[in-house]
N, C-alpha and C positions, 0 to 999 in steps of 0.2 A: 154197854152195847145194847144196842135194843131187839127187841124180838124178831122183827123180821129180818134183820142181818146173822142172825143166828141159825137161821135156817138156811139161808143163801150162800154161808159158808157152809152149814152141812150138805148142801148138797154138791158144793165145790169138791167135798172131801170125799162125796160117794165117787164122782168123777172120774176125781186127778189120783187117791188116795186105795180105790178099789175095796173090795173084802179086807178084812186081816189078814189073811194070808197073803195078799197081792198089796198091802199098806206096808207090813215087815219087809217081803221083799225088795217092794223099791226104795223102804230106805233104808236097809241093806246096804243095796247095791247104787244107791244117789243116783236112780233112775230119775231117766229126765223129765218123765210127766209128773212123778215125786215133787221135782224141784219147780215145774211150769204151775203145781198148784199151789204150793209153798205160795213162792209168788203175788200169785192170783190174791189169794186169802189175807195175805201184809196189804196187798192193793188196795182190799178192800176196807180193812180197816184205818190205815193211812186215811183211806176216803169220808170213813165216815167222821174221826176226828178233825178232817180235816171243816169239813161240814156243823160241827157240833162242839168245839171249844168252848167251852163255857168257865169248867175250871179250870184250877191250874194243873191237878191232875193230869184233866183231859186234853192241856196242852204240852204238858207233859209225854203222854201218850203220842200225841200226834208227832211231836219230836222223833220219838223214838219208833213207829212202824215209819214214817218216813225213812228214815235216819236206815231200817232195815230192809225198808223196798227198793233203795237205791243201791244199798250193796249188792243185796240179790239179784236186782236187776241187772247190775254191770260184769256178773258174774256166766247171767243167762244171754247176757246182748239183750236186753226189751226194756224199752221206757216206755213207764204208763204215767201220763200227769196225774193230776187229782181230777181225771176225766171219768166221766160218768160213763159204767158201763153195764151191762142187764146182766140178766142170771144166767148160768151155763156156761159161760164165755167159754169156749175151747180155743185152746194156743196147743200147737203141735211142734214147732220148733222155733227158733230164734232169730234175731236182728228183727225187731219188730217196733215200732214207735208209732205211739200214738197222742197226739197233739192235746192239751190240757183241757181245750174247750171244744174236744171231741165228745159225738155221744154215740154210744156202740147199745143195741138192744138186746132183748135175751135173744140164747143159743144160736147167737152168732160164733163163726168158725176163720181162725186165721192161722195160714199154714206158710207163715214164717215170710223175712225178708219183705213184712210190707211197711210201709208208711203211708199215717191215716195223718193228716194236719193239715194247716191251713197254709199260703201262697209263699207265707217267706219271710223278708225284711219290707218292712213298709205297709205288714197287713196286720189287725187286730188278733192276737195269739187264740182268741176264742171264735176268728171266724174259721172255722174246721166245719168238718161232714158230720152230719145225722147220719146215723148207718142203721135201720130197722130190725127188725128181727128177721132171725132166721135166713142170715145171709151168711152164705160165706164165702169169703176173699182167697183169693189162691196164691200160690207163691208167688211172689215179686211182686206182686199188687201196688200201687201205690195209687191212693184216695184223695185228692190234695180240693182244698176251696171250701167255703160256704155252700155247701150240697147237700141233697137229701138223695138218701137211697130208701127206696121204697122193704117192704120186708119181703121175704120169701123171695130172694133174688143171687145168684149163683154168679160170681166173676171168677173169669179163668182167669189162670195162670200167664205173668207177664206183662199183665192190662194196666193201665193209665189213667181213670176217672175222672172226671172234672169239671163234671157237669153231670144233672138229676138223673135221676134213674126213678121214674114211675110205673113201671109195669112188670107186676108183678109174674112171679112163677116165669122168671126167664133169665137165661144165660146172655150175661151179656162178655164181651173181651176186646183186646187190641189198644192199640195207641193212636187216638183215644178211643176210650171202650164204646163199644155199639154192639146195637140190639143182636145177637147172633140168631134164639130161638126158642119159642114159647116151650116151657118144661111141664111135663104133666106132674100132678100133684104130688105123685110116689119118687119123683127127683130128686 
């Protein structure tokens, strides 16, 4: 693994993992942010083997954090492809999918029950949504198509996406989502 994945999982671990005292007790007690960073961190490695096979090793590897992302996953309810996602990512609860030729940015926020992918049967499985930084999706969300969501961009709860989202510092929701209202910068 290379340097800068090394740090990306430690800061997954400051995250989801807490102090020692709060890393002990949630796994403990197979607390679920415990298990949402677990997760995250097989993701990311999965990802980068997936990116980086060159020996047999490293395909080797890739077998196997695969091999332990998808138990995980089917454990927590949340598939991740081998979709590109940025640093921070917080996942708050589960049923959560997100399409292989998705791309999610840093400290973006998903609070469960959404789906991020592309149109369906009959569409390129990598035309999915760009999702910026610094957005987060709210429960039941669901992001579908070749879109770009701009960064610093807040979707309520229940919303439908499917189409761009350019403008920044604002709440958007509804089916389908629309502009609701410009968010000051401490939002």
């Amino acid at each position: 693994m290379n340097k800068e994945l090394k740090e990306i999982i430690k800061e997954d671990k400051r995250y989801y993992y807490g102090n020692f005292k709060k890393y002990i007790a949630r796994r403990i007690t197979n607390n679920p942010v415990y298990r949402m960073g677990k997760y995250i961190i097989v993701c990311r490695k999965a990802g980068y083997y997936h990116l980086h096979s060159k020996t047999l090793l490293d395909k080797l590897l890739l077998v196997y954090y695969t091999r332990k992302k998808n138990v995980l996953g089917e454990k927590l309810n949340i598939e991740f492809g081998p979709s590109e996602f940025g640093r921070r990512i917080k996942i708050y609860h589960s049923n959560i999918v997100v399409n292989a030729g998705a791309v999610i940015g840093d400290d973006c926020e998903l609070h469960g029950n959404n789906c991020i992918g592309n149109k369906g049967a009959g569409y390129s499985p990598f035309d999915a949504p760009v999702i910026g930084n610094n957005v987060v999706v709210g429960v039941g969300t669901k992001i579908i198509g070749k879109i770009n969501i701009c960064d610093n961009v807040k979707i309520s709860s229940m919303s439908f996406v499917n189409s761009d989202i350019n403008e920044e510092y604002a709440l958007y929701g509804g089916v389908p989502a629309r502009f609701i209202k410009s968010l000051t910068v401490n939002n």
